[in-house]
C-alpha positions, 0 to 999 in steps of 0.5 A: 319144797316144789313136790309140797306145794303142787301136792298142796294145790292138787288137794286145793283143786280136788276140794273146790271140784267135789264142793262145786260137785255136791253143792251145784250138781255140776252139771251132771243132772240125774245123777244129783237131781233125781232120787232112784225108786228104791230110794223113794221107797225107802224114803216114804216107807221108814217112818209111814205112820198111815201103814203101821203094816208097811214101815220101820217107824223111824225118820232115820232112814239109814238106821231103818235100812241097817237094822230092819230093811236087812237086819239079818245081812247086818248081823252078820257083817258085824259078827265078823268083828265080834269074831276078829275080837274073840281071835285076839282073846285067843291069842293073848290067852294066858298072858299076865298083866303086870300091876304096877303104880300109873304114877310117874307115866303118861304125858304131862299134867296139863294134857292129863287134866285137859283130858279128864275134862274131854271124857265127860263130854265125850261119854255124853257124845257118845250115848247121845248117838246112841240113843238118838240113832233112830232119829238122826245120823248116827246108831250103834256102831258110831256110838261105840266107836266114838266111846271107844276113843276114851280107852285109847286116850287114857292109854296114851295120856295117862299109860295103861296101867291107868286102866287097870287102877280105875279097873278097866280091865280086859275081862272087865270089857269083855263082860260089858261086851258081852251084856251088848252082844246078849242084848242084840240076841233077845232083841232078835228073838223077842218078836218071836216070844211075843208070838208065842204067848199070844199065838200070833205069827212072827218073825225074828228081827221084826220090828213092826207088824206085818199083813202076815205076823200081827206083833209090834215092838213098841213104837213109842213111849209116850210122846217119845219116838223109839222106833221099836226094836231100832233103839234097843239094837243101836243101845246094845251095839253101843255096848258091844262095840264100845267094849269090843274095841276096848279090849283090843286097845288094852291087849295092843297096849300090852309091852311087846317084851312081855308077850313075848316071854310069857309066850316062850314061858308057856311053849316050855311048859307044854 
C-alpha cells in the first residue's frame, strides 16, 4: 500500500514539474524562448504564397516537412511497415479461415450497441484527420491509425467472425491496402508525368514549382487550400495504414490452435 502511494506521488510530482516546464518555461530561457533557424525557415517557408518557387503551400508545418521537406526519407520509413505487414501475410500463408455464425460470441448487448454507435463517429474522426492533414495537426498515418481502432473493437466486442459476416476479410484489407500504397506511388510520379507532356523539368515527389522545374500540383480548389500533393498522400497513407493495421488485427485474431494445425498439416503435405 505505501510502494501505491509513493508511486502516486512520484507521478503526481513529475506532472506538476513538466506543466510548470512547458507552460512557463521554467527558467530555462533559450531552450523555450527562442525558436532555432531551421526552425523559422521551416516556419515561414511552408505556406509562402509571396514565393510559389519556395514553399509546400500548406499552413501545417509537420505534414509539409513529412511529405515534402523529406518526402523521400518518409517513403522509406514507411515501407518498413508496409514490408512487416507483407512478412505477416507471408507467414499465415495458406491458412483457412473458419466461417462460422457471430451469433452467441462477443460481450454483452449493451457493449455491442454502444459500439455500433462509437463507429460512426469514429470513421468521421478519422477521415476528418485525413482529410484536414495539410491544415492542421494530423495526416495520413494518424488517420489510419486512429480508423484502424474499428477492426480491433469489433474483434473484440462482437468476436472476429463478425468481420468476416460483414465481409472484412483479409484479402479484402489487403486489396483496399493496396489501392493506398498505388495512390502514394502515382502521387510520386505525377510531377514527373506533368513533365513530360509539357516539356518542362520535374522532379519525383514535387509538390510545387521550383526556380529549376516549373510543375505545380494544384494548390487549391477554388476557395479551398489542398496543398497540392500533401492531401493526396495524407488520404492514400489513410488507405494504406488503416487497411495494413487491418490485416494484422484479423491474422492475430486467428485461434492459435488453428494456426497451428493447418501448419503441421501443410509441413506433412510437402
Amino acid at each position: 500500500m505505501r510502494k501505491d502511494i509513493i508511486v502516486a506521488i512520484c507521478l503526481a510530482i513529475v506532472v506538476v514539474v513538466i506543466s510548470y516546464i512547458v507552460t512557463l518555461g521554467g527558467g530555462l530561457g533559450p531552450l523555450f524562448n527562442d525558436v532555432r533557424p531551421l526552425a523559422t525557415i521551416y516556419l515561414s517557408t511552408t505556406l509562402n504564397t509571396y514565393n510559389i518557387t519556395f514553399t509546400a503551400m500548406s499552413p501545417e508545418a509537420v505534414t509539409a516537412i513529412v511529405w515534402d521537406y523529406r518526402g523521400l526519407d518518409t517513403l522509406f520509413e514507411t515501407a518498413v511497415f508496409y514490408l512487416a505487414i507483407i512478412g505477416s501475410v507471408a507467414v499465415y500463408r495458406g491458412i483457412d479461415e473458419k466461417l462460422r455464425a457471430s451469433e452467441g460470441f462477443g460481450l454483452s448487448k449493451i457493449v455491442k450497441v454502444v459500439t455500433k454507435l462509437l463507429i460512426p463517429m469514429n470513421i468521421a474522426i478519422a477521415a476528418s484527420i485525413a482529410l484536414h492533414g495539410h491544415l492542421t495537426p494530423g495526416g495520413g498515418f494518424q488517420a489510419g491509425a486512429a480508423m484502424a481502432v474499428i477492426p480491433i473493437l469489433l474483434i473484440v466486442v462482437f468476436s472476429r467472425y463478425f468481420l468476416l459476416d460483414i465481409r472484412l476479410s483479409k484479402g479484402l484489407a489487403l486489396a483496399l491496402r493496396s489501392i493506398g500504397l498505388l495512390g502514394i506511388a502515382l502521387t510520386v510520379f505525377i510531377p514527373v508525368v506533368i513533365g513530360l507532356i509539357r516539356g518542362l523539368n520535374a522532379y519525383i515527389m514535387q509538390n510545387q514549382a521550383k526556380i529549376n522545374a516549373p510543375v505545380s500540383l494544384p494548390a487549391f480548389i477554388g476557395d479551398s487550400l489542398i496543398s497540392g500533393s500533401l492531401i493526396l498522400y495524407n488520404v492514400s497513407e489513410f488507405l494504406a495504414v488503416s487497411f495494413g493495421f487491418a490485416i494484422l488485427f484479423i491474422l492475430l485474431s486467428i485461434e492459435e490452435g488453428l494456426v497451428k494445425d493447418q501448419m503441421r498439416g501443410e509441413g506433412v503435405e510437402h
